[in-house]
C-alpha positions as CSV (number, residue, x, y, z in Angstrom):
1,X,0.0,0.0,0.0
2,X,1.3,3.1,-1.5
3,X,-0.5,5.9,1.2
4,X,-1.8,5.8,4.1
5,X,-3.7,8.2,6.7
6,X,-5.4,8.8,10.0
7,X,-6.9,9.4,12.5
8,X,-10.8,9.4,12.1
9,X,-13.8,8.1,14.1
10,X,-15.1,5.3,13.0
11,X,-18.8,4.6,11.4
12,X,-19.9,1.3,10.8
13,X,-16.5,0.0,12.1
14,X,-15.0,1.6,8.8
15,X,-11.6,2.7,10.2
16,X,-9.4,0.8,12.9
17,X,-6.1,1.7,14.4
18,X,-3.8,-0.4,16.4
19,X,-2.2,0.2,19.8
20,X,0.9,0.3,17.1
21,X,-0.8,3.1,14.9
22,X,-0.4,5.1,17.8
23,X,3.1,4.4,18.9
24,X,4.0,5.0,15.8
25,X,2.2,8.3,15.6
26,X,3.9,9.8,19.0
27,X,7.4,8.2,17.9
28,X,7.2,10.5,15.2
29,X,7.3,13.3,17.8
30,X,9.1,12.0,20.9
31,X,12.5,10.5,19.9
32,X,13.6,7.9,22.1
33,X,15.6,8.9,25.5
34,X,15.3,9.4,28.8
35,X,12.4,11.9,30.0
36,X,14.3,14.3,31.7
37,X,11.4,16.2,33.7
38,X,10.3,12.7,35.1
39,X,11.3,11.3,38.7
40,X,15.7,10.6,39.1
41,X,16.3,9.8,35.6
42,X,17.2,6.9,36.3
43,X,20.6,7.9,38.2
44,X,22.6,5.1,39.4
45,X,24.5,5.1,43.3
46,X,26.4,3.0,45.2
47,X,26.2,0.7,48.3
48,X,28.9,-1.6,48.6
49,X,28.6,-4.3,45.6
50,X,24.7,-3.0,45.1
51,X,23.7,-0.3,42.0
52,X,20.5,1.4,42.8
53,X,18.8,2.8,39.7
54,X,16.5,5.9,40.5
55,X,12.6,6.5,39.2
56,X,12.6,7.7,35.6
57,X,10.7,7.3,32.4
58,X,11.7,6.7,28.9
59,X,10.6,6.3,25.2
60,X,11.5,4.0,22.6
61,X,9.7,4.3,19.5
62,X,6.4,5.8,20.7
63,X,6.1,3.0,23.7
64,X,7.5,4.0,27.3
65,X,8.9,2.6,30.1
66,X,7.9,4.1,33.7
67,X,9.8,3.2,36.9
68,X,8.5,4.5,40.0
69,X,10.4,3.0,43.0
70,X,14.1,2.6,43.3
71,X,15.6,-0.9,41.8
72,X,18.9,-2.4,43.5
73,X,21.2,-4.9,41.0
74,X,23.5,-7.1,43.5
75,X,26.5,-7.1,42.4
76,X,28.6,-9.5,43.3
77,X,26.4,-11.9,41.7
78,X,28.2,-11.0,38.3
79,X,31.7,-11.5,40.3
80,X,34.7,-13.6,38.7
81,X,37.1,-14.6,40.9
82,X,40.2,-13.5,38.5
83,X,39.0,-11.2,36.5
84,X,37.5,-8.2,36.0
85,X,34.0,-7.9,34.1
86,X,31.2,-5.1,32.8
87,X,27.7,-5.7,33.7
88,X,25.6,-3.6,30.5
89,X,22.0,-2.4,32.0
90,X,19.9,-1.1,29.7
91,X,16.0,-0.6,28.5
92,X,15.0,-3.1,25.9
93,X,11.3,-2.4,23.8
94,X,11.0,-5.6,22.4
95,X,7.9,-6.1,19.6
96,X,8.1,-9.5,18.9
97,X,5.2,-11.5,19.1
98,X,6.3,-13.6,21.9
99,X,7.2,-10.7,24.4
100,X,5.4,-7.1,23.4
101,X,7.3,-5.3,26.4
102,X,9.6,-2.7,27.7
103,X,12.0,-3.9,30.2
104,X,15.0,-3.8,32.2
105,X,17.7,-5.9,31.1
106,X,21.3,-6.6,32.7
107,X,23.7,-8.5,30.3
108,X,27.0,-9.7,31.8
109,X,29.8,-9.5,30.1
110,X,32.9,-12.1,29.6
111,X,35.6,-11.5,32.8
112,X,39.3,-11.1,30.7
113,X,42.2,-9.1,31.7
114,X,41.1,-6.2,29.7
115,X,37.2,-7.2,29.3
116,X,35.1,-5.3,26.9
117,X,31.9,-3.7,27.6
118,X,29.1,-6.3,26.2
119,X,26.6,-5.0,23.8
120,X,22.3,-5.0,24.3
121,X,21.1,-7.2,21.7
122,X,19.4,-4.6,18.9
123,X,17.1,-5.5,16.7
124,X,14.1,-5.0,14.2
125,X,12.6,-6.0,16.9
126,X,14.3,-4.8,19.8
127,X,15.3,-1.4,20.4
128,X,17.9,-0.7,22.9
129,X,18.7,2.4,25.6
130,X,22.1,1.5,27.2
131,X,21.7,3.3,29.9
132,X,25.4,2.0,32.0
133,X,28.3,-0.5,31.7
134,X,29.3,-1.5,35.7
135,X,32.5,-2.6,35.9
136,X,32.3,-5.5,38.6
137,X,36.3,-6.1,39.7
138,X,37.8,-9.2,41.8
139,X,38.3,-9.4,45.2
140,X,36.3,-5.9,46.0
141,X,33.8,-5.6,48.2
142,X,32.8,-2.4,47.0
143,X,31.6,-1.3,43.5
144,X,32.8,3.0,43.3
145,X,31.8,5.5,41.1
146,X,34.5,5.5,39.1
147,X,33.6,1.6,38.3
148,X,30.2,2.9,36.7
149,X,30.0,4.2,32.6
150,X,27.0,6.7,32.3
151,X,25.3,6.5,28.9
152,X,22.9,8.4,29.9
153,X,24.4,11.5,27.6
154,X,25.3,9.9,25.0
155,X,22.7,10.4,22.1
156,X,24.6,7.1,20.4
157,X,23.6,4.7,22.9
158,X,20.9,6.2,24.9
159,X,20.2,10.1,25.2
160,X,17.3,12.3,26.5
161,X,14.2,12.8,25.0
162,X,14.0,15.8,22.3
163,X,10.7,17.2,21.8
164,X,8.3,17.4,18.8
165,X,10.7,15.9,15.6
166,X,14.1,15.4,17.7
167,X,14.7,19.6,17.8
168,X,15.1,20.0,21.5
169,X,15.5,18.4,25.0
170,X,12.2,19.4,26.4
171,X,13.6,21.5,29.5
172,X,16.5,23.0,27.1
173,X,13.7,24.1,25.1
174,X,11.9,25.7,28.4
175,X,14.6,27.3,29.3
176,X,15.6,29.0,26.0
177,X,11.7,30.1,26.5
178,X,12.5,31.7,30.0
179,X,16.2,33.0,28.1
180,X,14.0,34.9,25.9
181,X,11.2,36.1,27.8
182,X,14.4,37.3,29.9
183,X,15.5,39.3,27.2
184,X,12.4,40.8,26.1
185,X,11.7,42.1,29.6
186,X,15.3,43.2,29.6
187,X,15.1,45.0,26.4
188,X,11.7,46.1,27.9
189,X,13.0,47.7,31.1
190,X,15.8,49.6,28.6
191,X,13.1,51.2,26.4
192,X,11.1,52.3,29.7
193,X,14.3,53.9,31.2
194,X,14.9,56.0,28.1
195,X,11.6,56.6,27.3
196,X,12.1,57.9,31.0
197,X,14.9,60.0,30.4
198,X,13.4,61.6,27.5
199,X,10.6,62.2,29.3
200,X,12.9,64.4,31.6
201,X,13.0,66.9,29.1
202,X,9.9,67.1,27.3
203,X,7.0,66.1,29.8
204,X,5.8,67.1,33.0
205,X,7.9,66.0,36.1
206,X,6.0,66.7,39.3
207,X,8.6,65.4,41.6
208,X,12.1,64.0,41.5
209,X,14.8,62.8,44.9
210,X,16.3,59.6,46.6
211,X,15.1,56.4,47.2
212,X,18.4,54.7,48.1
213,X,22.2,55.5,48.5
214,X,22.8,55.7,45.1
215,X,19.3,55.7,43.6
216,X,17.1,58.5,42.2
217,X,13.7,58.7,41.1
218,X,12.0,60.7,38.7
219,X,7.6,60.9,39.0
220,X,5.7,62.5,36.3
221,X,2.1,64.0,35.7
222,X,1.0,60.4,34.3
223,X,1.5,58.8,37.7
224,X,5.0,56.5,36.0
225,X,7.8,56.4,38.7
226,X,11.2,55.6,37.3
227,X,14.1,55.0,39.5
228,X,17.3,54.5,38.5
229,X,20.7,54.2,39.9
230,X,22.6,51.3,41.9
231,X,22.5,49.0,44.9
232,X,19.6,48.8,47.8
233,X,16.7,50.8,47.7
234,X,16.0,52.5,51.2
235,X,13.9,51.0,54.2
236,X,10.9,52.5,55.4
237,X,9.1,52.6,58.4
238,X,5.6,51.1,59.4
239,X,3.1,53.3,60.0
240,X,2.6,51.7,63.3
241,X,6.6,51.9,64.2
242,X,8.0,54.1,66.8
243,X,10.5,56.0,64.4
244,X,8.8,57.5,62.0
245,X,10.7,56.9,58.4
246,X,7.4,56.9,55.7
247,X,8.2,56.3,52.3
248,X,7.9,59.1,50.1
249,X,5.3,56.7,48.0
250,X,3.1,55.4,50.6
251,X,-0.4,56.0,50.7
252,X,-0.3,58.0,47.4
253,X,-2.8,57.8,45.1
254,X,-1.3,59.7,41.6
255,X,1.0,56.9,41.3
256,X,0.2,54.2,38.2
257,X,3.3,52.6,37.8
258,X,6.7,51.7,38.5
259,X,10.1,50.9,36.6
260,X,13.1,49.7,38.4
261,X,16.4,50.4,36.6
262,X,19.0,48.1,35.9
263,X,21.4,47.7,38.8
264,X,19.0,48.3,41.4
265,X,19.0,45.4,43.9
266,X,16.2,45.5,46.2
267,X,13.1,46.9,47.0
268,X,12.8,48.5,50.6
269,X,10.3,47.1,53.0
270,X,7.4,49.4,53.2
271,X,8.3,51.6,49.7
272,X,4.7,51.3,47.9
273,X,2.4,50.3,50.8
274,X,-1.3,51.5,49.9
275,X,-0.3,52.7,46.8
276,X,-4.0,52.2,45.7
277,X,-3.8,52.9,42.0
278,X,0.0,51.3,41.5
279,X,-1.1,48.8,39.4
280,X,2.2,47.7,37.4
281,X,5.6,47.1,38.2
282,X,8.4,46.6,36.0
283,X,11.5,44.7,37.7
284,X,15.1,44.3,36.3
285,X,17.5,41.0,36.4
286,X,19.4,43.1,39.0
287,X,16.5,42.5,41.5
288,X,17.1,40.2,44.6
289,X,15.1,41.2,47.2
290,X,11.7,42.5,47.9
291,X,11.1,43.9,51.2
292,X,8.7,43.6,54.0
293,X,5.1,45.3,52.8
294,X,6.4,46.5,50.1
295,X,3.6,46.4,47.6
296,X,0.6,45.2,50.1
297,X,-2.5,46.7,50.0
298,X,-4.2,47.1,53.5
299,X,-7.8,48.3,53.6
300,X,-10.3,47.6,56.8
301,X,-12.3,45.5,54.5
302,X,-11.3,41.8,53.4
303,X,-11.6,41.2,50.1
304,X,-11.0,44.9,49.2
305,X,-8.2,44.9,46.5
306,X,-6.1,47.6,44.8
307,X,-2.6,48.2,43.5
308,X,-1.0,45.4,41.3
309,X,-2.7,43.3,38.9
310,X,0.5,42.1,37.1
311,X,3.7,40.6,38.7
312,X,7.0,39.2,36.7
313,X,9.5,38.4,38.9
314,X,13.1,37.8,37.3
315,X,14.9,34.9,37.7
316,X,18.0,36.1,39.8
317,X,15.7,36.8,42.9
318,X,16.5,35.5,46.0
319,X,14.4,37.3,48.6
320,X,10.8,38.3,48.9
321,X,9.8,39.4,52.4
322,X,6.6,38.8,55.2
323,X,3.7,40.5,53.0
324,X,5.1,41.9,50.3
325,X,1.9,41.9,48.0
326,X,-0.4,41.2,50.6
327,X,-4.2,42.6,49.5
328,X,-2.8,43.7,46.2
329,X,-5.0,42.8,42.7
330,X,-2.9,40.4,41.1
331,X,-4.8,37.2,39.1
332,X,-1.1,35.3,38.3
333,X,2.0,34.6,40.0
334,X,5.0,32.6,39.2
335,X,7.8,32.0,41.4
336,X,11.4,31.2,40.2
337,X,13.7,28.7,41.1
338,X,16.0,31.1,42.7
339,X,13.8,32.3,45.4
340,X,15.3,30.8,48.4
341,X,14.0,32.8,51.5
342,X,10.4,34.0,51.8
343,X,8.6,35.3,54.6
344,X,5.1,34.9,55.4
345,X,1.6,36.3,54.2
346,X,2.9,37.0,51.2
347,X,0.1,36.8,49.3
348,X,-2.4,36.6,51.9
349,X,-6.0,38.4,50.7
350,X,-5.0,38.4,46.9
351,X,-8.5,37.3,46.5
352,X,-8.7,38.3,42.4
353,X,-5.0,35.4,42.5
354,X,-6.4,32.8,40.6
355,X,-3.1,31.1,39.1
356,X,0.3,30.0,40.8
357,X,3.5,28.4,39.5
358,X,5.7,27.9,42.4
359,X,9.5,26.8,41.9
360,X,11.2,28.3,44.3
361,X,12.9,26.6,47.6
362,X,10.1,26.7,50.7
363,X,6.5,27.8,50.1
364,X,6.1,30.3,53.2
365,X,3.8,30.3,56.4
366,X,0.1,31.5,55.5
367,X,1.7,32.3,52.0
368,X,-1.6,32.2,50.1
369,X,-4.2,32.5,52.7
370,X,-7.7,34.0,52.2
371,X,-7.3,33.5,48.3
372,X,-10.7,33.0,47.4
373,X,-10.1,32.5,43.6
374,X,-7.3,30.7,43.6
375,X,-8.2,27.6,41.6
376,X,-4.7,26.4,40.1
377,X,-2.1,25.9,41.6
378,X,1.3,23.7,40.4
379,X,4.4,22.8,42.7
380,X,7.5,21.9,40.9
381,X,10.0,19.4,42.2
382,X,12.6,22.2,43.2
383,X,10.3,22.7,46.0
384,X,11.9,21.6,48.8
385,X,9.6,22.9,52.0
386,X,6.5,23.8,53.0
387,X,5.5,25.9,55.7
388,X,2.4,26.2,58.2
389,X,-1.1,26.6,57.2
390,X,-0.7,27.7,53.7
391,X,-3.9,27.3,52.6
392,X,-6.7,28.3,54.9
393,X,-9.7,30.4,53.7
394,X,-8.8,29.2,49.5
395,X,-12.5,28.2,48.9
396,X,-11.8,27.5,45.1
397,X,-8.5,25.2,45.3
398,X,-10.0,21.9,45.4
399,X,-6.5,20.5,44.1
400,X,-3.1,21.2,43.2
401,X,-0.9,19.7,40.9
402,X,2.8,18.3,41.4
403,X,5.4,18.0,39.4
404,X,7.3,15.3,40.6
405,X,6.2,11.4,41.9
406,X,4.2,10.3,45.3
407,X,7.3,9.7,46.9
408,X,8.9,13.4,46.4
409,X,5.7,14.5,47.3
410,X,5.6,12.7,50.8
411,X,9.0,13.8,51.2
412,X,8.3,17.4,51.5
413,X,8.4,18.4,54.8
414,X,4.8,20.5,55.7
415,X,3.8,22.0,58.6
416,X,1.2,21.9,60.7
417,X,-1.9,22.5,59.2
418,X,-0.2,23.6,55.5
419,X,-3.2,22.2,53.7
420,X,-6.0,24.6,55.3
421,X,-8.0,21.5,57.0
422,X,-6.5,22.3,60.2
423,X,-8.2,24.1,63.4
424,X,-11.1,27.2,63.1
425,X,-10.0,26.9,59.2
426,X,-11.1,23.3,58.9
427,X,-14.7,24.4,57.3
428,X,-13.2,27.1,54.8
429,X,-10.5,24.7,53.1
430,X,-11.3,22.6,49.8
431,X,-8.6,21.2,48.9
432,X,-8.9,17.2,48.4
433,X,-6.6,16.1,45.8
434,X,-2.6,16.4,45.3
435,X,-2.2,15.4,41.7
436,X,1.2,13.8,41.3
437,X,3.3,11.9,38.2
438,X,2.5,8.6,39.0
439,X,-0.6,8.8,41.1
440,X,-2.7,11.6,43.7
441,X,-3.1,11.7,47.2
442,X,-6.6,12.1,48.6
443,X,-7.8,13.9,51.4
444,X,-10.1,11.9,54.0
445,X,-12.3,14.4,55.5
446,X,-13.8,12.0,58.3
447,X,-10.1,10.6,59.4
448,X,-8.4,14.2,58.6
449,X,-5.8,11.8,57.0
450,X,-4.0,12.2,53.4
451,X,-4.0,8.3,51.7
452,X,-1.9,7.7,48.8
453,X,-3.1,6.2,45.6
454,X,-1.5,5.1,42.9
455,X,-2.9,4.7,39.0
């Protein structure tokens, strides 16, 4: 048969397609590898003569290959007691007939004086991702690193899996995304800044002075606040402290928005608080830190919100301080990798939030608390903490999603109550579900319990 074509429904049982239709079909966009957003990728360590092989998935040829708990290979099994050997370990996809399976397979090798690594059997049948050679020596009671070959790299014998027609490695491809949203914000913040400074000269300025050591700031008739200069903003007062030190923004309402300059390295704690009308900020790569109450929004009202609708956050931050956008209008968030201290209430009573990403370290205390939109919400598998009662009062987040396998999950240290169900918030939480790689955990209402299940 010359052509051939699909897929289409079926009427009168007038088209069919095989479970090798399909394999075919996604083989034509997944090239075979390792995934490398999935579990350990497989990683191999050492225990005396044992090799443990991580939780990873792979393709081959449109079929994959899932494991989801560590696997240990013994050793000394393979041992010969005068010579050295290589143990091969590899993933197999085997079509025949007979088998129709992707597996695991460990072929020893011959023991010489200088043995060879032994090849996977390969195929028109059998397809072949050699994933390590283990040299196995005599007389050692311990297997080292150095004893192990990694294939994992090499696109010859096994690789990672490239994206839609072998172009990219999936997160090499996300991350020339975030390179270039980078540099369009970048290029962004450069065209603000001049547009600033030519602004200078030919439209009203209302006000200009210092906002740090080595920072100035420039406010015109439209409400756009441009500061520029180097180094730490300054730190403000509360208006509740003893010392009086208010920020010559706070409580304004002729303010609409704000661009940070290029080498600018923090925002102070309390620098836009109730800036009711501030409703976009433009950060630089410079950025990383974010002060205490630095953008929060507090009205005598819950569920009053005002100030920023939009937040990008670059990727060098570090720092973001105890209510920093607290009460403010924003429906997105993401949170970089890089983010490695947070304080809490962050975004407590962002009740338009409706999305979070979340990468960073340690998801803070009472971080999202009184969200009442929030509906989405996705942990990543850089998370590695999260803190006390994150979650009470989010009516609308029935589950969230993360990244990584059951077993990550459970290892995430939580604290008490992180989930919302916990105490005089027990009533206003809904979340129920934790949606994970290789299964979900489910919330028990009646035993107040989290139970594992795997599909």
């Amino acid at each position: 048969m010359a052509f051939s074509s699909g897929f289409f429904n079926a009427r009168g049982l007038d088209r069919t397609y095989t479970a090798e239709d399909f394999c075919n079909y996604l083989g034509s966009l997944i090239c075979n590898g390792i995934l490398d957003s999935y579990g350990d990728c497989f990683n191999a360590s050492v225990n005396g003569m044992t090799v443990t092989l991580g939780t990873g998935k792979a393709w081959l040829n449109g079929h994959y290959f899932i494991s989801d708990s560590e696997f240990v290979i013994d050793m000394k099994q393979y041992q010969d007691e005068g010579n050295p050997r290589y143990i091969s370990i590899g993933i197999v996809l085997d079509t025949s007939e007979a088998v129709r399976d992707v597996k695991l397979e460990i072929i020893p090798g011959v023991p010489a004086g200088n043995p060879s690594v032994p090849e996977i059997p390969a195929d028109g049948e059998r397809t072949v991702l050699h994933l390590y050679a283990v040299r196995v020596r005599p007389g050692v009671e311990a297997i080292t690193e150095d004893d192990i070959l990694d294939y994992r790299d090499d696109a010859a014998k096994c690789g990672y899996c490239k994206c839609i027609l072998g172009k990219c490695d999936v997160t090499v491809l996300m991350d020339k995304v975030a390179e270039l949203e980078e540099v369009i914000q970048d290029n962004n913040n450069r065209i603000e800044e001049l547009t600033g400074r030519i602004d200078e000269l030919t439209e009203d300025v209302i006000e200009t002075g210092y906002c740090g050591d080595n920072i100035e700031y420039t406010l015109f008739a439209d409400g756009r606040l441009f500061l520029r200069g180097s180094g730490d903003m300054f730190d403000y007062s509360s208006p509740t402290s003893d010392v009086q030190n208010p920020s010559p923004f706070r409580d304004r309402d002729d303010l609409t928005s704000v661009t940070v300059g290029n080498g600018i390295t923090s925002i102070g704690d309390f620098a836009f608080e109730n800036t009711v009308n501030l409703t976009r900020a433009s950060f630089p790569q410079s950025l990383q830190s974010i002060g205490n109450s630095a953008f929060m929004y507090a009205d005598n009202y819950v569920g009053i919100v005002h100030g920023l609708k939009s937040l990008r956050l670059p990727d060098g931050i570090t720092t973001i301080q105890r209510k920093a956008f607290m009460g403010t209008a924003l429906t997105e968030v993401m949170i970089p990798r890089s983010v490695t201290t947070v304080g809490d209430l962050i975004f407590a009573d962002c009740t338009d939030l409706k999305t979070v990403r979340y990468e960073g370290l340690e998801i803070g205390a009472t971080m999202f608390s009184r969200c009442d939109h929030l509906d989405s919400f996705t942990i990543a598998v850089s998370v590695e903490k999260i803190g006390t009662n994150v979650f009470p009062y989010c009516k609308s987040l029935h589950s969230i999603r993360y990244e990584g396998i059951l077993a990550q999950w459970q290892a995430i240290p939580k604290g008490s109550g992180w989930d919302g169900h916990g105490g005089m918030e027990a009533a206003q939480s809904a979340l129920e579900k934790v949606e994970c790689s290789d299964g979900y955990m489910q919330y028990d209402a009646e035993s107040h319990e989290w139970t594992e299940v795997r599909t």
